[in-house]
Structure formats: structure tokens, C-alpha cells
PDB file of N, H, CA, C and O in Angstrom:
ATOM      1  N   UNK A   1     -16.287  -3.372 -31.861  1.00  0.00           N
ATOM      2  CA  UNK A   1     -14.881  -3.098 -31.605  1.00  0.00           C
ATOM      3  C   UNK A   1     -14.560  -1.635 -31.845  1.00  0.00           C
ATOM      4  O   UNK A   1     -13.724  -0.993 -31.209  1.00  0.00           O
ATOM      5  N   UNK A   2     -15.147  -1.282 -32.613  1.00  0.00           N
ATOM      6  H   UNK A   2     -15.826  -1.803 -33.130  1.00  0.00           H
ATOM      7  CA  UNK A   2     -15.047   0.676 -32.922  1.00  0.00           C
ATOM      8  C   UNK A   2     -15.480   1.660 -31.259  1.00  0.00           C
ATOM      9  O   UNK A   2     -16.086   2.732 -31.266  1.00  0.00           O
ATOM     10  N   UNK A   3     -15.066   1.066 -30.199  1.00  0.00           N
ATOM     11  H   UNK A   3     -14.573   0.195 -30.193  1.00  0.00           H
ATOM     12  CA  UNK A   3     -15.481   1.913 -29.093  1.00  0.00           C
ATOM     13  C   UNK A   3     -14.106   3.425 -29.080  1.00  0.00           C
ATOM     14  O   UNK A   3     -14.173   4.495 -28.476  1.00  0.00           O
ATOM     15  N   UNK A   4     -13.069   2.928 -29.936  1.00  0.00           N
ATOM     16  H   UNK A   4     -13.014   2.058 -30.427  1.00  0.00           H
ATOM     17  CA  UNK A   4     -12.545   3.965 -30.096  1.00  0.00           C
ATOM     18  C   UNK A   4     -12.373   5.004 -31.172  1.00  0.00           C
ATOM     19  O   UNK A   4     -12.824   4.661 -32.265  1.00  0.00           O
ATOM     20  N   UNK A   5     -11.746   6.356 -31.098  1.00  0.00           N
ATOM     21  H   UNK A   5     -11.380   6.634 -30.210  1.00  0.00           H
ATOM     22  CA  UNK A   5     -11.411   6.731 -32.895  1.00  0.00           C
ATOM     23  C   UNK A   5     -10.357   6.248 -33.435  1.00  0.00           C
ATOM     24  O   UNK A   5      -9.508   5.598 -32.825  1.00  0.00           O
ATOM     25  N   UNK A   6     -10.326   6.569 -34.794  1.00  0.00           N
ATOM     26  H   UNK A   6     -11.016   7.097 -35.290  1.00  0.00           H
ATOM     27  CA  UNK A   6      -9.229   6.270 -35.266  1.00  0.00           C
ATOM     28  C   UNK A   6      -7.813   6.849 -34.773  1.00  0.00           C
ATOM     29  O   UNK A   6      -6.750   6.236 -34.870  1.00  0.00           O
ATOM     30  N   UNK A   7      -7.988   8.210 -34.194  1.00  0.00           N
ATOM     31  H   UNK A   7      -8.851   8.707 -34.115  1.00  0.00           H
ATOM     32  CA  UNK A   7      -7.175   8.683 -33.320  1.00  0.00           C
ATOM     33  C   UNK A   7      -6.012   8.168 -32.338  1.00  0.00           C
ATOM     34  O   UNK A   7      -4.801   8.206 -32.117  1.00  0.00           O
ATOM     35  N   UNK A   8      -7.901   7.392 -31.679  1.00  0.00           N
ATOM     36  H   UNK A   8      -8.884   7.361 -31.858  1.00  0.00           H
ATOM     37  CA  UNK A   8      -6.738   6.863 -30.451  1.00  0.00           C
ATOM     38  C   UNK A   8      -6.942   5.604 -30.358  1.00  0.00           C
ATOM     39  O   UNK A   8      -7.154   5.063 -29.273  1.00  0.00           O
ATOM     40  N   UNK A   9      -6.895   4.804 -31.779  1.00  0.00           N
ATOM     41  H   UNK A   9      -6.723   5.243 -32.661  1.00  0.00           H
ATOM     42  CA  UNK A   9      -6.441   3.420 -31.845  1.00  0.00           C
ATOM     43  C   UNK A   9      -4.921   4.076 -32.413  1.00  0.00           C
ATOM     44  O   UNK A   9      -4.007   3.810 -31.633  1.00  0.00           O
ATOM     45  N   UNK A  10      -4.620   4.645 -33.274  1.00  0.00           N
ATOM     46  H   UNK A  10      -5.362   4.861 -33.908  1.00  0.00           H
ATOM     47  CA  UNK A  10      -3.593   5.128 -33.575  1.00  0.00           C
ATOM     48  C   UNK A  10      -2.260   5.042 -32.168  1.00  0.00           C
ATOM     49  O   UNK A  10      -1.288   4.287 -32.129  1.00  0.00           O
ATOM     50  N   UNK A  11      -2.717   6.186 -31.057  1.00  0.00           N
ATOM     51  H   UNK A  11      -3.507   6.799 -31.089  1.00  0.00           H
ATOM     52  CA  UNK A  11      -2.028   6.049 -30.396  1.00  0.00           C
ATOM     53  C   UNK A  11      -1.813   4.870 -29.264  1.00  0.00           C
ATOM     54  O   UNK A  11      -0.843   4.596 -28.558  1.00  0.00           O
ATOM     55  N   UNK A  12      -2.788   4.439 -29.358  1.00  0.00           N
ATOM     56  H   UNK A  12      -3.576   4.662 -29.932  1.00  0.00           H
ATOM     57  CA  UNK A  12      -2.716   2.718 -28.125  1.00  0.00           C
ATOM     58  C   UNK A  12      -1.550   1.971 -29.331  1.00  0.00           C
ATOM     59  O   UNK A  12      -0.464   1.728 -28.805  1.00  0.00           O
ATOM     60  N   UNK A  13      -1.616   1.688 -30.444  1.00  0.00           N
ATOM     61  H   UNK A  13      -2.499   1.885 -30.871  1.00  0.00           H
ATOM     62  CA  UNK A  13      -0.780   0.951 -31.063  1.00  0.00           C
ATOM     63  C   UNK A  13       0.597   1.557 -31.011  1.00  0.00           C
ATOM     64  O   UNK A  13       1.607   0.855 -30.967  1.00  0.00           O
ATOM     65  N   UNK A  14       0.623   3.086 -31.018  1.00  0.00           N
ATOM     66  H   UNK A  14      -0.197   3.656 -31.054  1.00  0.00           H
ATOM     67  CA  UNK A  14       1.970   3.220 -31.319  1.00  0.00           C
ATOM     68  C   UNK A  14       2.956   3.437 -30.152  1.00  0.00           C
ATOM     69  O   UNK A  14       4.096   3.900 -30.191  1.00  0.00           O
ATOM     70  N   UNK A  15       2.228   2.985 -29.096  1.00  0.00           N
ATOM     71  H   UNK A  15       1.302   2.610 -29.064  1.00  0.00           H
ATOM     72  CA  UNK A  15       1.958   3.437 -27.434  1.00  0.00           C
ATOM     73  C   UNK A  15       2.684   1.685 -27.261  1.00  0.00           C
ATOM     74  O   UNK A  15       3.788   1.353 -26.830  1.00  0.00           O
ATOM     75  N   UNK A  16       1.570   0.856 -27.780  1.00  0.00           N
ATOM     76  H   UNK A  16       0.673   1.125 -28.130  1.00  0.00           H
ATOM     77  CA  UNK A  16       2.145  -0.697 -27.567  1.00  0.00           C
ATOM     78  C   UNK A  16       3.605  -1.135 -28.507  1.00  0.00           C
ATOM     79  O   UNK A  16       4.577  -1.745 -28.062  1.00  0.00           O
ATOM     80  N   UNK A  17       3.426  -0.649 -29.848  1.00  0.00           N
ATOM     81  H   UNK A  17       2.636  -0.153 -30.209  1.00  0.00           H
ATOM     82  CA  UNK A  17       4.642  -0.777 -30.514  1.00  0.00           C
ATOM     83  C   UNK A  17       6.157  -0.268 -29.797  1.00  0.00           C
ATOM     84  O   UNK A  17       7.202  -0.884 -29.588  1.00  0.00           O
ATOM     85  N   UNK A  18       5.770   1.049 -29.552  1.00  0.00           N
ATOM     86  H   UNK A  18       4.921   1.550 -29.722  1.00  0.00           H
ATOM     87  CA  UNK A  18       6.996   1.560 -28.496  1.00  0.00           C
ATOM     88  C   UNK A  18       7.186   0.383 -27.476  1.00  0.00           C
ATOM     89  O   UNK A  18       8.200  -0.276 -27.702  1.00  0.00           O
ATOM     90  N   UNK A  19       6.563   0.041 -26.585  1.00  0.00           N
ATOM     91  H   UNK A  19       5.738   0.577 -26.401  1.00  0.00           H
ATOM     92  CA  UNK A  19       6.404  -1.184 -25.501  1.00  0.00           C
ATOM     93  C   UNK A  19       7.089  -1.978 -25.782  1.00  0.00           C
ATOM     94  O   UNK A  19       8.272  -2.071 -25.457  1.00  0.00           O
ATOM     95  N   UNK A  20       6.340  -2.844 -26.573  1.00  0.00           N
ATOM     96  H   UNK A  20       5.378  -2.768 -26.837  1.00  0.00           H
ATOM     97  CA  UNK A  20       7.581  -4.003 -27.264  1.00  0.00           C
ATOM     98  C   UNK A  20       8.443  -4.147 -27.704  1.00  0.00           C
ATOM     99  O   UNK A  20       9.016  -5.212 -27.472  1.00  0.00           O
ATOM    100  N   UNK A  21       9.257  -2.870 -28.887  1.00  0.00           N
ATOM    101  H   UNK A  21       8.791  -2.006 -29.076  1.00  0.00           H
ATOM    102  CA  UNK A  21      10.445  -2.398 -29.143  1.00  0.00           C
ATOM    103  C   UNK A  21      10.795  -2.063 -27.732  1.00  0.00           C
ATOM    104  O   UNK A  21      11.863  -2.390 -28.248  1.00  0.00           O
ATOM    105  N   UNK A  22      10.941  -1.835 -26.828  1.00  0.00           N
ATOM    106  H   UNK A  22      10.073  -1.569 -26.409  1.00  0.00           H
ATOM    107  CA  UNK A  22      11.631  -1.634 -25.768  1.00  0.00           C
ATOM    108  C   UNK A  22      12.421  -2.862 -24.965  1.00  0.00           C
ATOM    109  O   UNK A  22      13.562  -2.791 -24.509  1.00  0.00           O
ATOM    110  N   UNK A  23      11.326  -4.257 -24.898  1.00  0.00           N
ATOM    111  H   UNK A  23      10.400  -4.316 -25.269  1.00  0.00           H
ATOM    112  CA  UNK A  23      11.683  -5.420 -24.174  1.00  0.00           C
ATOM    113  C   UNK A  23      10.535  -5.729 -23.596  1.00  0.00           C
ATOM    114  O   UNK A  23      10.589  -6.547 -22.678  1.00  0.00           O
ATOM    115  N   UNK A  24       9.232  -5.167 -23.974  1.00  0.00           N
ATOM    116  H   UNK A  24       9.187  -4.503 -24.720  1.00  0.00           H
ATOM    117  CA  UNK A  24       8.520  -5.682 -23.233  1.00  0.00           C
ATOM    118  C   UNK A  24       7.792  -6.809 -23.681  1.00  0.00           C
ATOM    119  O   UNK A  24       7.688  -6.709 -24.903  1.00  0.00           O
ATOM    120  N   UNK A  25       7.070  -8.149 -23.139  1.00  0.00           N
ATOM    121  H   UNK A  25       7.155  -8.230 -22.146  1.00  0.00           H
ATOM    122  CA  UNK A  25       7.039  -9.258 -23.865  1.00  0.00           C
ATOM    123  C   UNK A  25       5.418  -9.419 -24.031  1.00  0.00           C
ATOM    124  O   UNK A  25       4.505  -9.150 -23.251  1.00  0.00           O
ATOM    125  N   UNK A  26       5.421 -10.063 -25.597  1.00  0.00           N
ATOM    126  H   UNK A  26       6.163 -10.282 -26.230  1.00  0.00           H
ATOM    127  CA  UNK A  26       4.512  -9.875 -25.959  1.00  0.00           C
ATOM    128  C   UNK A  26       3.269 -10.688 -25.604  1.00  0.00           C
ATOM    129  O   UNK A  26       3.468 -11.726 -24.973  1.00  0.00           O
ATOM    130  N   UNK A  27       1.959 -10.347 -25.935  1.00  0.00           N
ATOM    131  H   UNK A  27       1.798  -9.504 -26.448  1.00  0.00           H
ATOM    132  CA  UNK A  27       0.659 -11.130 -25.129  1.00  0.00           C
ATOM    133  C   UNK A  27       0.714 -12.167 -25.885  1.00  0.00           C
ATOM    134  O   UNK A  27       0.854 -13.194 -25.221  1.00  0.00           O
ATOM    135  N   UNK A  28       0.661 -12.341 -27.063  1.00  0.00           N
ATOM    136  H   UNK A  28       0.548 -11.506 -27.602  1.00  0.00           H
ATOM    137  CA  UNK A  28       0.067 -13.423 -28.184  1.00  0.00           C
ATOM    138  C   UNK A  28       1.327 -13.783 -28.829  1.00  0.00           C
ATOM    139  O   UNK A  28       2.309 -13.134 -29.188  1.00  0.00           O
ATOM    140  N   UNK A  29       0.968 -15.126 -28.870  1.00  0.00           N
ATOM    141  H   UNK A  29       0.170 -15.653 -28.578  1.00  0.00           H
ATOM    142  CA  UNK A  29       2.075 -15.868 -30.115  1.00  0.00           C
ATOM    143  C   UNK A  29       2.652 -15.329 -31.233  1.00  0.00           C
ATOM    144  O   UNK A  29       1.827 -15.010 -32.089  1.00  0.00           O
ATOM    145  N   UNK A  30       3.766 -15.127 -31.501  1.00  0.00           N
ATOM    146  H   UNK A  30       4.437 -15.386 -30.806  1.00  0.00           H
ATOM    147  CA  UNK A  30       4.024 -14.079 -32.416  1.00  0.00           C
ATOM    148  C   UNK A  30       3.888 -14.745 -34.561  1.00  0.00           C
ATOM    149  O   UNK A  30       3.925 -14.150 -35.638  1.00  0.00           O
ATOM    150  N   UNK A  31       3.724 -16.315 -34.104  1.00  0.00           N
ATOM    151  H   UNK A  31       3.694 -16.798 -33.230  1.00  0.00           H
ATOM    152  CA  UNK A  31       3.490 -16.934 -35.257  1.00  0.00           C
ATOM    153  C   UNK A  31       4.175 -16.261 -36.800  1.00  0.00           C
ATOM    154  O   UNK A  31       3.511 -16.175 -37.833  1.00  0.00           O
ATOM    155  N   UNK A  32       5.631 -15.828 -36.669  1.00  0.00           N
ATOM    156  H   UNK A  32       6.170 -15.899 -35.829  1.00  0.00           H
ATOM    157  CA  UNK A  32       6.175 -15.174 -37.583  1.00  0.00           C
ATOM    158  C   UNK A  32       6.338 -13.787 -37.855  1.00  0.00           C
ATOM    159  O   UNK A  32       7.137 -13.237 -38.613  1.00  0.00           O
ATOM    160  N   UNK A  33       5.091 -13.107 -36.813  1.00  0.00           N
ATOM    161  H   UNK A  33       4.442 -13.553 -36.197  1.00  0.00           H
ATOM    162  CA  UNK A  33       5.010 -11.574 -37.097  1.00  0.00           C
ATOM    163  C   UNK A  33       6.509 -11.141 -35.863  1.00  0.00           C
ATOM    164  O   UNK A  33       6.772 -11.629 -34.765  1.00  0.00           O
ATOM    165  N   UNK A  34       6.999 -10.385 -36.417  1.00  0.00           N
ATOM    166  H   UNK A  34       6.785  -9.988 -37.310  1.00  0.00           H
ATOM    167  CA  UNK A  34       8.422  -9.402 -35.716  1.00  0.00           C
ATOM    168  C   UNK A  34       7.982  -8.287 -35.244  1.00  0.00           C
ATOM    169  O   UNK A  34       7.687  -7.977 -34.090  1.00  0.00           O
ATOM    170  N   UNK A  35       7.958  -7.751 -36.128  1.00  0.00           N
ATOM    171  H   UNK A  35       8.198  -8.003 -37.066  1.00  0.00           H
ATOM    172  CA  UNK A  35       7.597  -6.319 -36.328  1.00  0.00           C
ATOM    173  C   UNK A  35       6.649  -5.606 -34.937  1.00  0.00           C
ATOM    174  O   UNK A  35       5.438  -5.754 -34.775  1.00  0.00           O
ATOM    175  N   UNK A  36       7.429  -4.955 -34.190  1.00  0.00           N
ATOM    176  H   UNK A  36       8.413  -4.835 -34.322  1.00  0.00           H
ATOM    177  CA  UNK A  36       6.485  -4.136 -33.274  1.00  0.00           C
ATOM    178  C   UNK A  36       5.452  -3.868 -33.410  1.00  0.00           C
ATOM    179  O   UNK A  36       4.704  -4.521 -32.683  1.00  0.00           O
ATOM    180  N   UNK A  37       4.767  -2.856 -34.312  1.00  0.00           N
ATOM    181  H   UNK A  37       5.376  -2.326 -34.903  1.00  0.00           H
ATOM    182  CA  UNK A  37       3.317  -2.812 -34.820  1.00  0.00           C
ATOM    183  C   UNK A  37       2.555  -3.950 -35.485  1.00  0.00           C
ATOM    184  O   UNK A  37       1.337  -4.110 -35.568  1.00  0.00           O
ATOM    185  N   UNK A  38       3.442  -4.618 -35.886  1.00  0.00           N
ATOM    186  H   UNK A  38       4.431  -4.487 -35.818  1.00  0.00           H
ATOM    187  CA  UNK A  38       2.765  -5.949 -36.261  1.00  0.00           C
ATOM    188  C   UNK A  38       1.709  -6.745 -35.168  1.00  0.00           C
ATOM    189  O   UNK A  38       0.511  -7.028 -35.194  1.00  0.00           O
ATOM    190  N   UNK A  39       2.798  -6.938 -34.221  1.00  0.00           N
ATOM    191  H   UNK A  39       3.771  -6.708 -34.200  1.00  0.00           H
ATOM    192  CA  UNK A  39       2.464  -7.499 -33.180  1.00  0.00           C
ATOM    193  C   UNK A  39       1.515  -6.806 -31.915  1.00  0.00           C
ATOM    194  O   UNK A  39       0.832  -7.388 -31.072  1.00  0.00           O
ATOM    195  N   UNK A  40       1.734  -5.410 -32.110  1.00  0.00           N
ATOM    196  H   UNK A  40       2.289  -4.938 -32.795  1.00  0.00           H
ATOM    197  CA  UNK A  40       0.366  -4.317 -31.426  1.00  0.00           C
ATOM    198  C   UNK A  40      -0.791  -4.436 -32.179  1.00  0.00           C
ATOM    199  O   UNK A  40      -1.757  -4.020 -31.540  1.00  0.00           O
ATOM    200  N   UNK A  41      -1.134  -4.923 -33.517  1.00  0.00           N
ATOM    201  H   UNK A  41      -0.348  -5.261 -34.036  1.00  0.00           H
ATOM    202  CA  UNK A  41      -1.955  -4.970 -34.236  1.00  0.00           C
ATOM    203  C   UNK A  41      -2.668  -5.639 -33.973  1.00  0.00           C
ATOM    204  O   UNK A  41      -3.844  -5.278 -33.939  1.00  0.00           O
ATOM    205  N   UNK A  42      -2.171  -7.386 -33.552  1.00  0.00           N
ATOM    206  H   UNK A  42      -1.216  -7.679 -33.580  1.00  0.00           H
ATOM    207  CA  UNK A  42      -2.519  -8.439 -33.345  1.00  0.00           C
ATOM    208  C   UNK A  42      -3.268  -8.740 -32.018  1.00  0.00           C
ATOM    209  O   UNK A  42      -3.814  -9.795 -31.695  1.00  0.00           O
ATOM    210  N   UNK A  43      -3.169  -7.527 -31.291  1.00  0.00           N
ATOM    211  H   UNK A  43      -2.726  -6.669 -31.553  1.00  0.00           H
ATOM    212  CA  UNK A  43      -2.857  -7.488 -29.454  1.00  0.00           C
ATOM    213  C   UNK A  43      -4.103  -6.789 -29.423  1.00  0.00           C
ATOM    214  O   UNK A  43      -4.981  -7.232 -28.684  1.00  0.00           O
ATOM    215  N   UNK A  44      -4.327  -5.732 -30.133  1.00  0.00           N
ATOM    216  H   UNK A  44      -3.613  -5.373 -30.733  1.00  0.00           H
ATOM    217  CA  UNK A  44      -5.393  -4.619 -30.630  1.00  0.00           C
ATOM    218  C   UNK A  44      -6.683  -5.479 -30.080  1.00  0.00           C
ATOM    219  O   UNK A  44      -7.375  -5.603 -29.069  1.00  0.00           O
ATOM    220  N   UNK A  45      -6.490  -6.211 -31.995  1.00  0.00           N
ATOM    221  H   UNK A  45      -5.929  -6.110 -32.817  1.00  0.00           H
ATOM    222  CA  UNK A  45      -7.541  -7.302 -32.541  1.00  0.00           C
ATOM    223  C   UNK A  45      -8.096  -8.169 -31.552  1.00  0.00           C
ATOM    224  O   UNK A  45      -9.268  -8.438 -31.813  1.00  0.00           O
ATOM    225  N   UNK A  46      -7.731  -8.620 -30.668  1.00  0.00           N
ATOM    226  H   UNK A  46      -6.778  -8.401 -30.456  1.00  0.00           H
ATOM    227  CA  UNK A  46      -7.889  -9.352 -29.790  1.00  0.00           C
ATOM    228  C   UNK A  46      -7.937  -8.974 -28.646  1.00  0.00           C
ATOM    229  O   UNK A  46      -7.998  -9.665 -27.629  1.00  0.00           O
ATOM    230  N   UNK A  47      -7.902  -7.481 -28.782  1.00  0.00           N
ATOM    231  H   UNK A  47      -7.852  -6.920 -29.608  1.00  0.00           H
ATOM    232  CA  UNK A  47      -8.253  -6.768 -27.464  1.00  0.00           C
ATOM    233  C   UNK A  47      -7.473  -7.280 -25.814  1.00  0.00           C
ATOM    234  O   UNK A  47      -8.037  -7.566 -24.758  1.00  0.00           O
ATOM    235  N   UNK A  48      -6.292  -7.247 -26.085  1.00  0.00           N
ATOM    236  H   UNK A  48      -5.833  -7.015 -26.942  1.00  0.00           H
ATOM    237  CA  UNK A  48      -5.532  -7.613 -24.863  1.00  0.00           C
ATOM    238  C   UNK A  48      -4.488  -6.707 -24.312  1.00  0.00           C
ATOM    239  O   UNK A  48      -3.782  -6.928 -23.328  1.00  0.00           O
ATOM    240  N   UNK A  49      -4.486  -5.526 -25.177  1.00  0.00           N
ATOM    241  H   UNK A  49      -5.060  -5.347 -25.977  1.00  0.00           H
ATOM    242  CA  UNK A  49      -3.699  -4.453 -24.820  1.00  0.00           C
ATOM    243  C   UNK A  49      -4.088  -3.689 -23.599  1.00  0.00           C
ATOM    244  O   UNK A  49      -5.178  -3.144 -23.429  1.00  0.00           O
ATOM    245  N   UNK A  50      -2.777  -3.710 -22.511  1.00  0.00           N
ATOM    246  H   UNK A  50      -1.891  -4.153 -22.649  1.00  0.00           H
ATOM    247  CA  UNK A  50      -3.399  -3.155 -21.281  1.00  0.00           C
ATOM    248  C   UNK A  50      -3.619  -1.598 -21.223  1.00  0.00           C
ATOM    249  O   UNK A  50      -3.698  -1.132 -20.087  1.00  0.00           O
ATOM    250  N   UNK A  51      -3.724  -0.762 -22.235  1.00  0.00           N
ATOM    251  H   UNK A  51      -3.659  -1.141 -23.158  1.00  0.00           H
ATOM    252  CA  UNK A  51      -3.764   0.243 -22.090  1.00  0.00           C
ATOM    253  C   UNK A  51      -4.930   0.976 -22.523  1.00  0.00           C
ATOM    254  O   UNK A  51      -5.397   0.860 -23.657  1.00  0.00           O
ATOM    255  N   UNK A  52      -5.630   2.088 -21.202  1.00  0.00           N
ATOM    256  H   UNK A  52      -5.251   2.182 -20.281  1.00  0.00           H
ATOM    257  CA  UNK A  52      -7.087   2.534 -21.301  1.00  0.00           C
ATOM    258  C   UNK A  52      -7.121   3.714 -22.080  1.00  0.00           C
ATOM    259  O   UNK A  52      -6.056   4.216 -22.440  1.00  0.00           O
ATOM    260  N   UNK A  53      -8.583   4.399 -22.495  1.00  0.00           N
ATOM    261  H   UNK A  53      -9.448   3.992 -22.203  1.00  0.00           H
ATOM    262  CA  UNK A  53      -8.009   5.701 -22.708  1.00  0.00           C
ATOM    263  C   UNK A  53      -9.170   6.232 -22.348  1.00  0.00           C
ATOM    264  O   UNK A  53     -10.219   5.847 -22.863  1.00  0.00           O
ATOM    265  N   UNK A  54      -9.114   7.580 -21.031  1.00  0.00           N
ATOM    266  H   UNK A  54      -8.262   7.893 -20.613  1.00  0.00           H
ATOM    267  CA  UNK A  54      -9.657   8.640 -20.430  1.00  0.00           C
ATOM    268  C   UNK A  54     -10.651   9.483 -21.121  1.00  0.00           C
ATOM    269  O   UNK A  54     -10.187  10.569 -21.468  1.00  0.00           O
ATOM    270  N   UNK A  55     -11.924   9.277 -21.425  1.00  0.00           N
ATOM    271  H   UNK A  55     -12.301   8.395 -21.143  1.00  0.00           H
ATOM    272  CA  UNK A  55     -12.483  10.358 -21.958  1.00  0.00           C
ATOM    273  C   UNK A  55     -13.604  11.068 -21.315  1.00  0.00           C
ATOM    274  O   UNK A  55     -14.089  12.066 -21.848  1.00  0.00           O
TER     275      UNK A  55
END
């Protein structure tokens, strides 16, 4: 799962957190978690976040 840095897991999460604080709806069951980054965390982990990164 480390195919990225810490860098730019940093920014995919805070990239997805923005997302979902906006209205956008989330991939996974939210099972109590609220919290925007909470829920980018979860999305991460499970690798379902649609967003690539260019290197």
C-alpha cells in the first residue's frame, strides 16, 4: 500500500476531505465516522479514492 509518499497521501486525503465537505457522497459506509478526513481515511485504506497522482 506505500506506492505513495507521505506527501502525497497527505494531499489525496486532504484533496478527498475537501470533496466530501463540499457534498460530495461518500464511497463506504460511514458506520458513525462524520468527519471529512475521517471518512477520506477510510476511502484511502481501502483504496477507492478516485484520485491519481502524476509522477
Amino acid at each position: 500500500m506505500d506506492k505513495y509518499t507521505k506527501f502525497e497521501k497527505a494531499r489525496i486525503l486532504g484533496a478527498r476531505a475537501l470533496q466530501l465537505s463540499m457534498g460530495a457522497p461518500p464511497l463506504v459506509n460511514p458506520n458513525g465516522v462524520y468527519q471529512p478526513i475521517g471518512l477520506a481515511a477510510i476511502e484511502y485504506e481501502k483504496e477507492l479514492i478516485p484520485i491519481t497522482v502524476v509522477k
